[in-house]
N, CA, C and O atoms as a GROMACS GRO file, in nm:
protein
  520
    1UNK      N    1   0.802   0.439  -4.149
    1UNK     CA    2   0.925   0.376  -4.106
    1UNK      C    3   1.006   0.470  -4.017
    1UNK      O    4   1.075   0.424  -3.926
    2UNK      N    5   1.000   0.629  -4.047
    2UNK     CA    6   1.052   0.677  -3.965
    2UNK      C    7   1.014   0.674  -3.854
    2UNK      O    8   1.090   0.616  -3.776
    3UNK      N    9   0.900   0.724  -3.802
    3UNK     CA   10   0.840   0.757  -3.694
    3UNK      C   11   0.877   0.670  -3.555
    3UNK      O   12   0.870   0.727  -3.446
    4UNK      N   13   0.926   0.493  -3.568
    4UNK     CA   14   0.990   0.456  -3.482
    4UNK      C   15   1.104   0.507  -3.418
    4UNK      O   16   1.134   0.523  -3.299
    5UNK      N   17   1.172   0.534  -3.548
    5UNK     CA   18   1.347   0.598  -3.504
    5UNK      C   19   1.299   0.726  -3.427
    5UNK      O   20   1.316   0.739  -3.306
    6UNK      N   21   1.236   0.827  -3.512
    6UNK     CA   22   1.232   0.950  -3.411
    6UNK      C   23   1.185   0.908  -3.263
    6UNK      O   24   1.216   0.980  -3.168
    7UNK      N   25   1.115   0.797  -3.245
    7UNK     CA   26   1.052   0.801  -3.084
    7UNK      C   27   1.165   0.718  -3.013
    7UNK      O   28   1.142   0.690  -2.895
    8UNK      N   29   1.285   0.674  -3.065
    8UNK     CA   30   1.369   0.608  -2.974
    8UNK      C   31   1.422   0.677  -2.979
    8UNK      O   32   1.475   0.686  -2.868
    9UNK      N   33   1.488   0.814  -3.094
    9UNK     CA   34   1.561   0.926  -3.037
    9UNK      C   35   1.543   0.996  -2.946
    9UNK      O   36   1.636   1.044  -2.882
   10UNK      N   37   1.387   1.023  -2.911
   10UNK     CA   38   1.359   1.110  -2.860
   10UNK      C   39   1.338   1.012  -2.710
   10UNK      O   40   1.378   1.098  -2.631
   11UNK      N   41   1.312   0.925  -2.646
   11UNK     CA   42   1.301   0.814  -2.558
   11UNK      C   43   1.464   0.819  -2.487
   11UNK      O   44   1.485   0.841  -2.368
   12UNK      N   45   1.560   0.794  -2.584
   12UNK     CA   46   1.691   0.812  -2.587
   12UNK      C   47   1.726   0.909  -2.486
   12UNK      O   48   1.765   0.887  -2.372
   13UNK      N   49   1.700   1.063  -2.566
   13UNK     CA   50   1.732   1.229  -2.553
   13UNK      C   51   1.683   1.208  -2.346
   13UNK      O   52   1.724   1.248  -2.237
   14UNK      N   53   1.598   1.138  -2.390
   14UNK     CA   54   1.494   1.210  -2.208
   14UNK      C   55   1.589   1.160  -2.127
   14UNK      O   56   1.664   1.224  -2.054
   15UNK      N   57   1.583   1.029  -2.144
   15UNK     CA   58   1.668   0.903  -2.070
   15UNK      C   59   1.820   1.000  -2.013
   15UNK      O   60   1.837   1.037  -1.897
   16UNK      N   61   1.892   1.018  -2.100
   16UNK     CA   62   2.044   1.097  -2.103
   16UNK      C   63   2.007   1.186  -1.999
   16UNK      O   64   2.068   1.196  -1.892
   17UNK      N   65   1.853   1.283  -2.048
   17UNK     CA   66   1.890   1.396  -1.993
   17UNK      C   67   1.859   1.392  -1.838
   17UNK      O   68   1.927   1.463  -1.765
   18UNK      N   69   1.769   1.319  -1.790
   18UNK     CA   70   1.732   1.254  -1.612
   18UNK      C   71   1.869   1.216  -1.587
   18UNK      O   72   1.916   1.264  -1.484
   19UNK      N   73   1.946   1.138  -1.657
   19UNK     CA   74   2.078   1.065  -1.609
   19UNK      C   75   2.172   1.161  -1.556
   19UNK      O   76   2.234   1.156  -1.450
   20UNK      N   77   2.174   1.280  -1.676
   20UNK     CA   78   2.269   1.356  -1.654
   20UNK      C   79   2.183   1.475  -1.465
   20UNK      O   80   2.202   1.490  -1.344
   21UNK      N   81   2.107   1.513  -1.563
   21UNK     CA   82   1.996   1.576  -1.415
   21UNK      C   83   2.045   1.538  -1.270
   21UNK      O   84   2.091   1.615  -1.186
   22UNK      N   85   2.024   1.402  -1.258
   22UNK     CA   86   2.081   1.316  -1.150
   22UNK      C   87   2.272   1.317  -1.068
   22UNK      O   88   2.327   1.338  -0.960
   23UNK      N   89   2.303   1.282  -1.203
   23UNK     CA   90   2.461   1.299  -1.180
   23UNK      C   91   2.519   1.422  -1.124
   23UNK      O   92   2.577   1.421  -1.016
   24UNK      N   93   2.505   1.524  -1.192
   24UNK     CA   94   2.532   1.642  -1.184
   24UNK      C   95   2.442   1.758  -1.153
   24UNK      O   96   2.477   1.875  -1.171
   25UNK      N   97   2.308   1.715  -1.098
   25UNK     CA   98   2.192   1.801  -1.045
   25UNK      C   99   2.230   1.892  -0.961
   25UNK      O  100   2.132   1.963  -0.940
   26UNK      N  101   2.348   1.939  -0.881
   26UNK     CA  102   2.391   2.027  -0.781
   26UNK      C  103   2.486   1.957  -0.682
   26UNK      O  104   2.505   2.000  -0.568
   27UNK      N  105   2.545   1.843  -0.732
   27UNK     CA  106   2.651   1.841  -0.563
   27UNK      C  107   2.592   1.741  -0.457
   27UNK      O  108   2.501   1.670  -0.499
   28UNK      N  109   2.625   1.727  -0.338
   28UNK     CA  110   2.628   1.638  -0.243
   28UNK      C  111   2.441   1.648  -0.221
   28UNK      O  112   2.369   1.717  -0.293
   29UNK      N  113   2.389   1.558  -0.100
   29UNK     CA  114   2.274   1.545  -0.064
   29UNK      C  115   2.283   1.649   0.018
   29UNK      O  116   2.388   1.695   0.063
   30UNK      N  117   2.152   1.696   0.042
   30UNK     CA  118   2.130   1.781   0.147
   30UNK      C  119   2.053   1.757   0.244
   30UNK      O  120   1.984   1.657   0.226
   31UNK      N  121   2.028   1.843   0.404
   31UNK     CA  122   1.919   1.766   0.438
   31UNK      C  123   1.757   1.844   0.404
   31UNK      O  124   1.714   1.953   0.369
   32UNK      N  125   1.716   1.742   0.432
   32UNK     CA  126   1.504   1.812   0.416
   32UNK      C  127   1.432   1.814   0.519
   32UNK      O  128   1.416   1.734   0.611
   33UNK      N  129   1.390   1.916   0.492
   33UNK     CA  130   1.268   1.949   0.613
   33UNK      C  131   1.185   1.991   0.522
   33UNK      O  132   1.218   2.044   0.415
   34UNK      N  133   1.001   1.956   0.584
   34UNK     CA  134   0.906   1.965   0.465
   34UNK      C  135   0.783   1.968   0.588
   34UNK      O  136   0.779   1.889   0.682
   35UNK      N  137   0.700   2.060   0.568
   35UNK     CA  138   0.564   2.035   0.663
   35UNK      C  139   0.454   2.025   0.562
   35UNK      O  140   0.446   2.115   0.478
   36UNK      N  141   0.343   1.894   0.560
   36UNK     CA  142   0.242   1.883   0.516
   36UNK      C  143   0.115   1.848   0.648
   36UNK      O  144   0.137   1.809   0.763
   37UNK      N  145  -0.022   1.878   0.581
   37UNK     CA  146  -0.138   1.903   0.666
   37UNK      C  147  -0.216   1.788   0.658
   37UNK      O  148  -0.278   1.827   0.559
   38UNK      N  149  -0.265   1.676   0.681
   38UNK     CA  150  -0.382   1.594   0.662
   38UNK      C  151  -0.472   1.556   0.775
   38UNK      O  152  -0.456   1.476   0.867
   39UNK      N  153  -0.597   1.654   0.735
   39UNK     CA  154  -0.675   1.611   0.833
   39UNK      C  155  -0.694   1.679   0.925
   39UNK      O  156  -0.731   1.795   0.907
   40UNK      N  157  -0.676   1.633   1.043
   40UNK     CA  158  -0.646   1.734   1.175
   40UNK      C  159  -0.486   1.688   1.219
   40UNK      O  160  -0.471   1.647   1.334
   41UNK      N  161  -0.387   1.694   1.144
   41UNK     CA  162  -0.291   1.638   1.155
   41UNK      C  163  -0.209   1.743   1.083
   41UNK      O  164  -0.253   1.798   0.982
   42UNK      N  165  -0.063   1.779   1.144
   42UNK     CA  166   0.035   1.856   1.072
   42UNK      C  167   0.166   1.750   1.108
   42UNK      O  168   0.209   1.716   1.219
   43UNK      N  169   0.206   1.717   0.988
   43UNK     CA  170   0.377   1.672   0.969
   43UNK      C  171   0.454   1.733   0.925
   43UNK      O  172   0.438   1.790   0.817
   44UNK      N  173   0.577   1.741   1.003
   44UNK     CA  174   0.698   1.800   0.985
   44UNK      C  175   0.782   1.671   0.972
   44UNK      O  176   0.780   1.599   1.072
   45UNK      N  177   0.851   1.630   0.873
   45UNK     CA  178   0.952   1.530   0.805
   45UNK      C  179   1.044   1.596   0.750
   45UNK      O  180   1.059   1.677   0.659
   46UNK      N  181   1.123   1.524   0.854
   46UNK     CA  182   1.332   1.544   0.855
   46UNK      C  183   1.395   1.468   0.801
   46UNK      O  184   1.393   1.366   0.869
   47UNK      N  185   1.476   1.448   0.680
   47UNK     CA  186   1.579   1.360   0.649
   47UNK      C  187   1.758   1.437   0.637
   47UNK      O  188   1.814   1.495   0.544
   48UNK      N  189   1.792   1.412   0.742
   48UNK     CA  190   1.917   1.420   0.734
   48UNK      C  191   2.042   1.372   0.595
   48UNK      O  192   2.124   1.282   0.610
   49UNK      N  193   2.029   1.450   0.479
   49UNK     CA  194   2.119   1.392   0.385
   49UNK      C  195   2.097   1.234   0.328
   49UNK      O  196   2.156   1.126   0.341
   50UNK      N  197   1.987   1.280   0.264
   50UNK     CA  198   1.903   1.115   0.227
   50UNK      C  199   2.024   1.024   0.132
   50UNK      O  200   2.131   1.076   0.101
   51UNK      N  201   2.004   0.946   0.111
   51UNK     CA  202   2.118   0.850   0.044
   51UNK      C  203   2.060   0.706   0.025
   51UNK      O  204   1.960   0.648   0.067
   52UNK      N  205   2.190   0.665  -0.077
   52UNK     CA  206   2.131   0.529  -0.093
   52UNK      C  207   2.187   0.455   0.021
   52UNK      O  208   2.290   0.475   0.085
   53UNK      N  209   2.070   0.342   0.034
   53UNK     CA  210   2.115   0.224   0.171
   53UNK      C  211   2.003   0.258   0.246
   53UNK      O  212   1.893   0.280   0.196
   54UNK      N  213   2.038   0.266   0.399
   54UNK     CA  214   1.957   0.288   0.513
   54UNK      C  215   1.956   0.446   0.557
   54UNK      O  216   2.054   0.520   0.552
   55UNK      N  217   1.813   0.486   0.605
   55UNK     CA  218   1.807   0.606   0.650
   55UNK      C  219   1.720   0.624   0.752
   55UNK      O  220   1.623   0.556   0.786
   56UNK      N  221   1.783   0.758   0.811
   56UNK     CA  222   1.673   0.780   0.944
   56UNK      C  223   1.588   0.889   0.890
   56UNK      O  224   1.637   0.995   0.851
   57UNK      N  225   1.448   0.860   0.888
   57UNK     CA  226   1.366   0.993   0.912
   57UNK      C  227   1.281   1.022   1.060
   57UNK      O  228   1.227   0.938   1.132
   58UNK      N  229   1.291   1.164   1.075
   58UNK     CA  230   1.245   1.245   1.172
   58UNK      C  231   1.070   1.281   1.182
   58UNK      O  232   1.030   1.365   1.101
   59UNK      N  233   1.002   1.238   1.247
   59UNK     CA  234   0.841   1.301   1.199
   59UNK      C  235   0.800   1.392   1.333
   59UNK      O  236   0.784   1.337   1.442
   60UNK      N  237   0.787   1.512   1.319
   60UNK     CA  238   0.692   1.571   1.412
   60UNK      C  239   0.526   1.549   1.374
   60UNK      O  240   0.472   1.534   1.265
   61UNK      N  241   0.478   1.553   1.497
   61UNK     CA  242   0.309   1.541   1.467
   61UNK      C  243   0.240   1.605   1.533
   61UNK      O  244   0.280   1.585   1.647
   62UNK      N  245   0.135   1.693   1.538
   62UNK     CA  246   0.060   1.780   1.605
   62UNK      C  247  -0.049   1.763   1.598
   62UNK      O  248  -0.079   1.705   1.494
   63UNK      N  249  -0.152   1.790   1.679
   63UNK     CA  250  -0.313   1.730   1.638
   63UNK      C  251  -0.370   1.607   1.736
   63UNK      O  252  -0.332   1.601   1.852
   64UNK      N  253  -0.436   1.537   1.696
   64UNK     CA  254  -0.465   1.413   1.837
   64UNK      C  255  -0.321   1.311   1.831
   64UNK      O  256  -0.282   1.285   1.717
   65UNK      N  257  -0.276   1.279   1.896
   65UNK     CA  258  -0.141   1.186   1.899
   65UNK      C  259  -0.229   1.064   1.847
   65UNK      O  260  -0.325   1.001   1.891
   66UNK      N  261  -0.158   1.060   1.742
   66UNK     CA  262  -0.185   0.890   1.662
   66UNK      C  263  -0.121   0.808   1.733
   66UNK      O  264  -0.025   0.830   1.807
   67UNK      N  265  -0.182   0.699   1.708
   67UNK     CA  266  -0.148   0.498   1.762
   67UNK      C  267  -0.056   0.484   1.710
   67UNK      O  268   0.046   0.469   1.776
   68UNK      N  269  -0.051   0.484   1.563
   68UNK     CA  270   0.060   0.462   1.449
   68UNK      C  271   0.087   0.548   1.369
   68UNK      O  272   0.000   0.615   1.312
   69UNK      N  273   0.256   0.566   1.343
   69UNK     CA  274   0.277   0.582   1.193
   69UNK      C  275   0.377   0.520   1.161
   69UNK      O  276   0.458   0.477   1.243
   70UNK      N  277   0.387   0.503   1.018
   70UNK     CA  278   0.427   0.455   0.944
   70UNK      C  279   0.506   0.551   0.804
   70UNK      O  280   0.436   0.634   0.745
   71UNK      N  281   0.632   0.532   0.768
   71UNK     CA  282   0.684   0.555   0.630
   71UNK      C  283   0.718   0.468   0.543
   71UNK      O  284   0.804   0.381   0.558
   72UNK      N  285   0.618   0.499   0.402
   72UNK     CA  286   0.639   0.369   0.302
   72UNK      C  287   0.757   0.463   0.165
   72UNK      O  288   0.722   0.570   0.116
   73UNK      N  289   0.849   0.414   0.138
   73UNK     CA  290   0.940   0.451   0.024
   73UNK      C  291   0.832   0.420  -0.120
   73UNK      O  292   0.759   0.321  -0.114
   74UNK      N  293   0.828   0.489  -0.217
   74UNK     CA  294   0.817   0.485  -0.334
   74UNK      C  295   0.878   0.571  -0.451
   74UNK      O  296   0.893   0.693  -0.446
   75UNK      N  297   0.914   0.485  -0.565
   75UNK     CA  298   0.970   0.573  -0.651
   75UNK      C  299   0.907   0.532  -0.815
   75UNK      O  300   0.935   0.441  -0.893
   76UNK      N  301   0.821   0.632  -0.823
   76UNK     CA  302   0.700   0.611  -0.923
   76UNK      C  303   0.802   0.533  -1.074
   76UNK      O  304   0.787   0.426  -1.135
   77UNK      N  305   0.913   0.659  -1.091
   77UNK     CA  306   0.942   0.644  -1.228
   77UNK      C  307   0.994   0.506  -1.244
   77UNK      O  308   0.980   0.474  -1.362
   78UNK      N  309   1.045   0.415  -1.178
   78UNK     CA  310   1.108   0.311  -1.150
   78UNK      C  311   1.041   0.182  -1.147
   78UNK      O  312   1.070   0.072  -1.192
   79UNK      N  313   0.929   0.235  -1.073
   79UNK     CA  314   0.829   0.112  -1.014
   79UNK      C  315   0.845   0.029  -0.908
   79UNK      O  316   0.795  -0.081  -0.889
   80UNK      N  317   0.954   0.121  -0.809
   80UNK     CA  318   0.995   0.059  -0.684
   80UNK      C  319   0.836   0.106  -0.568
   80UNK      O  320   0.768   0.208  -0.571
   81UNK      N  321   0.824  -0.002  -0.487
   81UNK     CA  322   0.752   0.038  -0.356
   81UNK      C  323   0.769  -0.036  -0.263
   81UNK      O  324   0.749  -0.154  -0.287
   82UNK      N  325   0.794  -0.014  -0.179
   82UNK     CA  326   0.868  -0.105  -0.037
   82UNK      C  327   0.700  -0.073   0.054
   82UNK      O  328   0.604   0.002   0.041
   83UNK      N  329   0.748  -0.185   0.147
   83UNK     CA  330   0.667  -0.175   0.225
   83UNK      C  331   0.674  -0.104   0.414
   83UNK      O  332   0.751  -0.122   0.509
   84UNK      N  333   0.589  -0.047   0.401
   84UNK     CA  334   0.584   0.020   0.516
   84UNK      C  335   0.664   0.004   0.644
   84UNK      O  336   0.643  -0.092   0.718
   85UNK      N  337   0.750   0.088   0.669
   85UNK     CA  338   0.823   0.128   0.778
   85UNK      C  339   0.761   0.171   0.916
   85UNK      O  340   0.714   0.285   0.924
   86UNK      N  341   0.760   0.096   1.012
   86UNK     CA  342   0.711   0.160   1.165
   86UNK      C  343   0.767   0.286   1.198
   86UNK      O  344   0.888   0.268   1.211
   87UNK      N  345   0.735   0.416   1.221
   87UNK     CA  346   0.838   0.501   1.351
   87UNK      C  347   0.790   0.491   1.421
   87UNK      O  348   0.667   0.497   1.416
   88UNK      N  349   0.866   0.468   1.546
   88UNK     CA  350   0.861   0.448   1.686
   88UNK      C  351   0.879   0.572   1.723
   88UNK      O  352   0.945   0.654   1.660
   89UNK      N  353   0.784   0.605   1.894
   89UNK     CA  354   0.813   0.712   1.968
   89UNK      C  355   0.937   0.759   2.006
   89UNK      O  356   1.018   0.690   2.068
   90UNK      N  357   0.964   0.923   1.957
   90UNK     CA  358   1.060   0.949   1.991
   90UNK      C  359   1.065   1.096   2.084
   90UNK      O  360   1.131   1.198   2.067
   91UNK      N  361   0.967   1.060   2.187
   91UNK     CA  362   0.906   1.202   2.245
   91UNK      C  363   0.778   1.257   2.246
   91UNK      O  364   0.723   1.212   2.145
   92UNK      N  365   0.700   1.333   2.308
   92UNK     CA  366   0.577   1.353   2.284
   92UNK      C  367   0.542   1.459   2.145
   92UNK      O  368   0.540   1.582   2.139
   93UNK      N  369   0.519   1.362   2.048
   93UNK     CA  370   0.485   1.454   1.954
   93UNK      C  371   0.599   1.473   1.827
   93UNK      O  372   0.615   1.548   1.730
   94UNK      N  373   0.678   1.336   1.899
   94UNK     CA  374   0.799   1.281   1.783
   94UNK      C  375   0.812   1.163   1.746
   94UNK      O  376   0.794   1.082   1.837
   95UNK      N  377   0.837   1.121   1.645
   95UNK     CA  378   0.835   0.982   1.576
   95UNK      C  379   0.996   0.973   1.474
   95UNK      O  380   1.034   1.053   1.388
   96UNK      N  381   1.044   0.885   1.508
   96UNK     CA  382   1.205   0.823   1.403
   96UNK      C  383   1.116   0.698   1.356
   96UNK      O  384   1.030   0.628   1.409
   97UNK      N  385   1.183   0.703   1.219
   97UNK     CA  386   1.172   0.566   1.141
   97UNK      C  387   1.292   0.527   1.044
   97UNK      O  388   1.316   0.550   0.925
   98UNK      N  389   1.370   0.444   1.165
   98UNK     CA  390   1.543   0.420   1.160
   98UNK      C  391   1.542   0.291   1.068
   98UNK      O  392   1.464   0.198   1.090
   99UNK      N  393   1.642   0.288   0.952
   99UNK     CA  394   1.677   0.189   0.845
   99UNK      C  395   1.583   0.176   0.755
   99UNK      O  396   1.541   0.066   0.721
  100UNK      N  397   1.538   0.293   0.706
  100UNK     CA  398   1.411   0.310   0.599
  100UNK      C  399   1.530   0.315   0.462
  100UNK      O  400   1.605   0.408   0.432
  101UNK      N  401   1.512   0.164   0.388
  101UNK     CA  402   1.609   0.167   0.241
  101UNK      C  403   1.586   0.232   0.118
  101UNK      O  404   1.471   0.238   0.075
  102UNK      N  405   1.648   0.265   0.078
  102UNK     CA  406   1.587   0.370  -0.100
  102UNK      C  407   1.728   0.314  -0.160
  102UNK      O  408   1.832   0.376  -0.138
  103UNK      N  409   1.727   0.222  -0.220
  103UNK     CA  410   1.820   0.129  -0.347
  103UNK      C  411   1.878   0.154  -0.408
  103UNK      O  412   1.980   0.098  -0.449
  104UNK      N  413   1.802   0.313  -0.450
  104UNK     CA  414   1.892   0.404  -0.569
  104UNK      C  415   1.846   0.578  -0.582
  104UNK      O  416   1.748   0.642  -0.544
  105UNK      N  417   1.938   0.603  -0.635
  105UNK     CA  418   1.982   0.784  -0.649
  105UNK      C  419   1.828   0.789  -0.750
  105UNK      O  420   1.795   0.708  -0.837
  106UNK      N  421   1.753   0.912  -0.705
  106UNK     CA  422   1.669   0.933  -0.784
  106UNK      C  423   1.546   1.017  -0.685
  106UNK      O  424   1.552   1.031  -0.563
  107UNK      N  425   1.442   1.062  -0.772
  107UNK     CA  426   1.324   1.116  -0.659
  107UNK      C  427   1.257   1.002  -0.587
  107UNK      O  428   1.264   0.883  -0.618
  108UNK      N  429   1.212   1.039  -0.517
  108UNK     CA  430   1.124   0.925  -0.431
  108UNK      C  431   1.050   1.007  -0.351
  108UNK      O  432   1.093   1.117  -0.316
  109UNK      N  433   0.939   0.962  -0.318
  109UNK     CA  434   0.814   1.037  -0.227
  109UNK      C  435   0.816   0.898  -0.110
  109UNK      O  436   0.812   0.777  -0.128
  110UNK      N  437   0.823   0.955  -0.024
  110UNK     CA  438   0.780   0.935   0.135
  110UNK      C  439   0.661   0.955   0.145
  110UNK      O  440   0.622   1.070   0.125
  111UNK      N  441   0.551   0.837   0.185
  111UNK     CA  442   0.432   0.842   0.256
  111UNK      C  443   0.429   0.842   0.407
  111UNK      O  444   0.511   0.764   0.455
  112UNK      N  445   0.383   0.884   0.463
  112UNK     CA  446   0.349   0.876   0.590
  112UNK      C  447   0.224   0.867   0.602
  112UNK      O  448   0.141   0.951   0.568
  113UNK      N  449   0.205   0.768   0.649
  113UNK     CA  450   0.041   0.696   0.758
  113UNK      C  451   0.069   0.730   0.885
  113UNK      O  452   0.170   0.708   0.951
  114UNK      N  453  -0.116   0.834   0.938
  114UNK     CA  454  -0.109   0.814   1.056
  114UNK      C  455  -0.224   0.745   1.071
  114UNK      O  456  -0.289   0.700   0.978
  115UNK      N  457  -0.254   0.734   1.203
  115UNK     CA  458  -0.366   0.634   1.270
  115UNK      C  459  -0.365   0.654   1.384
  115UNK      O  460  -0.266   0.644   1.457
  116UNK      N  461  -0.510   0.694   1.424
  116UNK     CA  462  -0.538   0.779   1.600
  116UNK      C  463  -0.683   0.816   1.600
  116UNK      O  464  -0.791   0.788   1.548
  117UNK      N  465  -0.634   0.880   1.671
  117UNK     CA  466  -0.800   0.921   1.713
  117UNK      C  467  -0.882   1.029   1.645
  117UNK      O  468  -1.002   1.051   1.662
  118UNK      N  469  -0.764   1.117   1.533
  118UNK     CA  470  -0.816   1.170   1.454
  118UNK      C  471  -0.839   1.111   1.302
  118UNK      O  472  -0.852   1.172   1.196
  119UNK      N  473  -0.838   0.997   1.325
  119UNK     CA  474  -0.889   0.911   1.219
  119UNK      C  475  -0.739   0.858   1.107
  119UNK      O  476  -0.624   0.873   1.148
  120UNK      N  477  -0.763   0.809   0.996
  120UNK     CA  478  -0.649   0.753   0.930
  120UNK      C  479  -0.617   0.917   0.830
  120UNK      O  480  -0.696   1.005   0.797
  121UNK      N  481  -0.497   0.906   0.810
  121UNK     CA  482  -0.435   1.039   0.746
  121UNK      C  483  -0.297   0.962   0.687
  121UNK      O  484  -0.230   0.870   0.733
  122UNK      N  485  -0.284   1.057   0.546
  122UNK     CA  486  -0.184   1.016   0.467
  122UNK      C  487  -0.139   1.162   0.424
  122UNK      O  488  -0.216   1.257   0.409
  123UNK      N  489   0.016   1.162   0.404
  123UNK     CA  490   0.071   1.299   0.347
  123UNK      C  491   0.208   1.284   0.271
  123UNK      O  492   0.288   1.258   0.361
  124UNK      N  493   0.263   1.286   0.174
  124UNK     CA  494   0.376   1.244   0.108
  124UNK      C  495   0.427   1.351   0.082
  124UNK      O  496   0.353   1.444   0.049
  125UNK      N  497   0.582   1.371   0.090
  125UNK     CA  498   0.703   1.404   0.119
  125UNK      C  499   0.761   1.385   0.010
  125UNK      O  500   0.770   1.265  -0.016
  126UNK      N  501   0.837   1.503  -0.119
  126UNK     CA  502   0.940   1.404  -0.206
  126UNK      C  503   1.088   1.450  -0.106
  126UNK      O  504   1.124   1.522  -0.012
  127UNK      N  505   1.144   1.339  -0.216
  127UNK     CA  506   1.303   1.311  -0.169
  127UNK      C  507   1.403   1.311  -0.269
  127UNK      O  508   1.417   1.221  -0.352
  128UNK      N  509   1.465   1.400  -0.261
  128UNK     CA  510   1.601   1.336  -0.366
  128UNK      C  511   1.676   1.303  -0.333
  128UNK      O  512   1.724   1.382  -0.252
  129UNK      N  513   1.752   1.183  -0.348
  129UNK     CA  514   1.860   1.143  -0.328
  129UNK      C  515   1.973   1.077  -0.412
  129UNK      O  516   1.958   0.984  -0.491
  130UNK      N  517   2.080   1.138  -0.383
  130UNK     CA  518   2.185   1.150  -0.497
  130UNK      C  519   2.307   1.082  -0.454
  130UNK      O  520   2.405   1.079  -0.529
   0.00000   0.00000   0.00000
């Protein structure tokens, strides 16, 4: 009979303590810069002070210039996943992907899809946003 109560205490305890984590994790958003490798492909992903609502991210790309990319929002603990965001050219070897939504304060990983001539490539990005 006990063993329920202890696992909602303890279910409870975690819950509080992410809440609090979140609330009071350090202060305002900041911005991110992050370079990951896939493939024959290097990304550099910029978010200017991520937040809830709409956001712009920044992608540098190096390697064969891809056809496409794309940023998809996900936030595992939640079970949120939106669907894929276009960035459009923003220069040779730059990509924006303007009004990308994240609903709520919490981690979230950024995927990025490319697609080119160095074949399909994926590289994810986390995010906090507070």
């Amino acid at each position: 009979m006990k063993r329920p109560t202890v696992l909602i205490a303890v279910v409870a305890l975690v819950a509080a303590a992410g809440i609090a984590w979140l609330l009071w994790g350090g202060g305002d958003a900041k911005s991110t810069a992050q370079q990951a490798v896939s493939g024959p492909y290097t990304v550099q992903f910029s978010a200017d002070e991520p937040r809830v609502g709409g956001n712009t991210f920044t992608l540098g790309v190096t390697g064969p210039a891809p056809d496409a990319v794309t940023v998809a929002p996900v936030m595992a603990q939640m079970g949120h996943a939106f669907p894929p965001v276009p960035a459009g050219p923003d220069g040779p070897g730059r990509f924006r992907a303007v009004g990308v939504g994240l609903p709520m304060a919490g981690q979230w990983e950024i995927t990025v899809s490319l697609r080119g001539p160095g074949g399909p490539a994926q590289v994810v990005f986390p995010v906090l946003v507070k």
